[in-house]
C-alpha positions, 0 to 999 in steps of 0.5 A: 579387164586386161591391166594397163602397162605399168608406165600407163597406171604410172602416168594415170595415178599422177595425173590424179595426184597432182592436180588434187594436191594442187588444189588442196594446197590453194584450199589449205592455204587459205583456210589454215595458213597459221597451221604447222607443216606437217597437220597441213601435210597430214589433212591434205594427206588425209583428203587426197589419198582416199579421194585418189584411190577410191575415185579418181584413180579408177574412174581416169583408168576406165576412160583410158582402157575405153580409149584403149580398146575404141570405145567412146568415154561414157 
C-alpha cells in the first residue's frame, strides 16, 4: 500500500484525535468532575491514545486510501 502524503496522515490523525478528546472531555467531566487535572489528563490520555492508534487511525486511513484510488468504502 502506497503511504498518504505527510499533510494527508496529518489531517486524518486529527480528525481521530479531536473528536475522541472531545468526547472524553464531556464523559470525564461528568464522571470525575472533583478530580485533579492532571489524572483526568492522565485517564483521557490513557483512553484516547490506544484507541486512536490501534483503531481509529488505521481504519479512517483505509477509507481514505479507498477514496484515493476510486474505490468504494466498504
Amino acid at each position: 500500500m502506497m503511504m498518504s502524503p505527510l499533510w494527508l496522515r496529518i489531517l486524518v490523525i486529527w480528525f481521530v484525535i479531536f473528536p475522541a478528546v472531545a468526547l472524553g472531555q464531556a464523559v470525564l467531566g461528568w464522571l470525575a468532575d472533583d478530580w485533579p487535572l492532571l489524572l483526568r489528563a492522565a485517564v483521557l490520555t490513557a483512553v484516547v491514545v490506544p484507541f486512536a492508534v490501534a483503531v481509529g487511525v488505521p481504519t479512517l486511513l483505509r477509507v481514505v486510501a479507498r477514496l484515493r484510488t476510486g474505490q468504494a468504502p466498504a
